[in-house]
N, C-alpha and C positions, 0 to 999 in steps of 0.2 A: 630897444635896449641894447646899448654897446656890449661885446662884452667881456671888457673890463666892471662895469658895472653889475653884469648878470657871476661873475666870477663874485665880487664883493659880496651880493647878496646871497650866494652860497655859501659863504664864507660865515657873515654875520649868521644865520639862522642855523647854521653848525654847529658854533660856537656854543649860541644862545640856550637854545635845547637842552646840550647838557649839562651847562651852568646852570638853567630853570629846573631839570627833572631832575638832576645825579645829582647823589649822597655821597659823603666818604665811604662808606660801607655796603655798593652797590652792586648786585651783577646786570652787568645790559645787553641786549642783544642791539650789536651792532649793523649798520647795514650797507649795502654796497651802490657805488655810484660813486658822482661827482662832487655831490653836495653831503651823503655819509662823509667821504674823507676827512673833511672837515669837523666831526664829532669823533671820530678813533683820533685824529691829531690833536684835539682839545684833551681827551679822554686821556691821551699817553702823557701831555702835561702833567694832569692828578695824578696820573699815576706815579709820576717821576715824582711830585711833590710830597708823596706818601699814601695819596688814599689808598682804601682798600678796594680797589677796581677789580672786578672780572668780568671776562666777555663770553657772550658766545657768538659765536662770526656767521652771517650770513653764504660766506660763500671763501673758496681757499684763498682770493685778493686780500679777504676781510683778515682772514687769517693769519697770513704773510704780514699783515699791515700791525696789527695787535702784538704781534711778536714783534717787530722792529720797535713799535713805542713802548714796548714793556709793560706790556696790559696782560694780566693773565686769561688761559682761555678757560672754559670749560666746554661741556657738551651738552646739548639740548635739555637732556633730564638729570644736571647734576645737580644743580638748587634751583629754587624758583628765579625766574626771570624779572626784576620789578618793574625796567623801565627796557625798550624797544626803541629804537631812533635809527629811522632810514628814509630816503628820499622815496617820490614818485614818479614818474612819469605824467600821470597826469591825475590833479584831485578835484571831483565833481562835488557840486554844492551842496550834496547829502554826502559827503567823505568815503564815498566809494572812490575806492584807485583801479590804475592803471602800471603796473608795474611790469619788472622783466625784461627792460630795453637792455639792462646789461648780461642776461642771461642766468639770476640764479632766482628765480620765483619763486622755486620750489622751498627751498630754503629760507627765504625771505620771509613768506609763510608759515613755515611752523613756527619759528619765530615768534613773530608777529598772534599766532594762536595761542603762543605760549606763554606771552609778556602778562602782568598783569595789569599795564599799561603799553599802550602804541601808539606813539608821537613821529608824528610824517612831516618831514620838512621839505620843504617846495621852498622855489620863487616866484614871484606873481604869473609870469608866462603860462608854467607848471595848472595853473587855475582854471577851470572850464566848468559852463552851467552842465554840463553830459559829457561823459565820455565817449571815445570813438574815435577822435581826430589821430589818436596814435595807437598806428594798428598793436593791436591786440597779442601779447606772446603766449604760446600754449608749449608746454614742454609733455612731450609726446616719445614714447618708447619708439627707436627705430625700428624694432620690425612690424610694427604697426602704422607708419609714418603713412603710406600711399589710402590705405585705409579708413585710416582720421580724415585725412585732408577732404577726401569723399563726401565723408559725415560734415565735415565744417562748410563746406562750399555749400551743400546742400542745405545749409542755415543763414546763406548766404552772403558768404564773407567773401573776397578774396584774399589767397592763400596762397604764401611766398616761403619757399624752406631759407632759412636763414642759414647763412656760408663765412666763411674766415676762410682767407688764403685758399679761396676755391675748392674747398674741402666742406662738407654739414659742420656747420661747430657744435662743437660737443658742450654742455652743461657739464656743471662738478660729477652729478650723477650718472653721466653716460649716457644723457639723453639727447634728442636731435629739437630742437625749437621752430617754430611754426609761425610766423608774424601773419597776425589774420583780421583786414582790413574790414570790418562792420557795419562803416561811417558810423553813425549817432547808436548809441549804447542807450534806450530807452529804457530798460531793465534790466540791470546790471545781474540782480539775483536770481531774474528767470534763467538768463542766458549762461551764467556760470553754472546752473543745474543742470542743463541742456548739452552743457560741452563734459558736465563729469559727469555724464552717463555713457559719452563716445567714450567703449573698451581701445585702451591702448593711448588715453590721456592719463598724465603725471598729473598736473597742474595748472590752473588758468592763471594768466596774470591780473585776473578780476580781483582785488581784495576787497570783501562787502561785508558791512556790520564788523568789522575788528578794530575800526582806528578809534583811537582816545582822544586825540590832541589833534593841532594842523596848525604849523609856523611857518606863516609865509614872510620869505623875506623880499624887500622892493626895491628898488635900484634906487632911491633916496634916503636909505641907509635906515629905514622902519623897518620892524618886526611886528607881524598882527597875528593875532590867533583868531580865526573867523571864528564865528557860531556855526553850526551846522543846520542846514536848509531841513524844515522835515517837509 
């Protein structure tokens, strides 16, 4: 896939999403990424066009981006959530994800718990029968950081501290991120029980049992919503 075509198909299933889920009178929780962009860009259309759009942002990008298109924000517990729309990293054919490549999980999650709907848009790449191929983010309290990684290798993963400009990057929350490579994710739901019991984990990038929906878009300009695998 070129990618000017894997651009398009971000593009389209952006779009798509919120024209198929949002209402004029909507709050959504938006989400962060390449392919989110595309749904707060759609999103600040309506809103410019009059809807009554509110957000609540996954992450401060999200945030930043909601206030330039004039989308209003609110905060996690200000009204109900109806609809949730954010990319993946990678979605398994029972709609468990892979999220956190851009660093806000943690967020992306409550979220994502709190929508009363959660629509995850991919491009076909994005699509795997198991998760694994893209290691794994855990967002981890720094003074815990040497201590988890312990506990995670010993599950055995390998475990890379993630860096910006040669420095731990920081999450919104001040936390330090862990890419932790598992290859094949056999059990997404034992394994995210196993990592939130390691004292001094925030957050897995595992999302299991939360999605509603799944738009994948394809580099020949379709939009599918699979079924999900049981």
């Amino acid at each position: 896939m070129s990618a000017d075509l894997e651009e398009r198909a971000k593009r389209n299933v952006g779009r798509w999403a919120v024209d198929t889920y949002v209402r004029r009178d909507t709050c959504i929780g938006l989400g962060s990424g390449s392919t989110a962009l595309y749904a707060i860009q759609r999103a600040g259309e309506l809103a410019r066009e009059g809807w009554n759009l509110r957000a609540v942002a996954t992450s401060a990008e999200t945030g930043r981006l909601c206030r330039e298109y004039g989308i209003a924000l609110r905060d996690l517990t200000d009204e109900p959530i109806d609809v949730a729309i954010d990319g993946a990293d990678e979605v398994a054919a029972d709609w468990s994800l892979t999220k956190g490549g851009g660093g806000a999980l943690f967020r992306e999650k409550a979220v994502a718990i709190a929508a009363h709907t959660f629509v995850v848009i991919v491009t076909e790449r994005k699509c795997v029968a198991k998760l694994g191929a893209f290691p794994l983010p855990i967002e981890v309290v720094p003074f815990s950081r040497k201590f988890v990684t312990g506990r995670i290798e010993a599950l055995g993963a390998q475990v890379t501290l993630r860096e910006r400009d040669g420095a731990p990057f920081a999450t919104d929350n001040g936390n330090v991120i862990l890419d932790c490579k598992f290859r094949t994710i056999a059990a997404p739901a034992q394994l995210e029980a196993a990592l939130r019991n390691v004292h001094g984990v925030v957050a897995t990038g595992l999302f299991v049992g939360l999605t509603s929906r799944v738009m994948v878009g394809y580099d020949d300009g379709t939009i599918v919503e699979p079924a999900r695998a049981t």
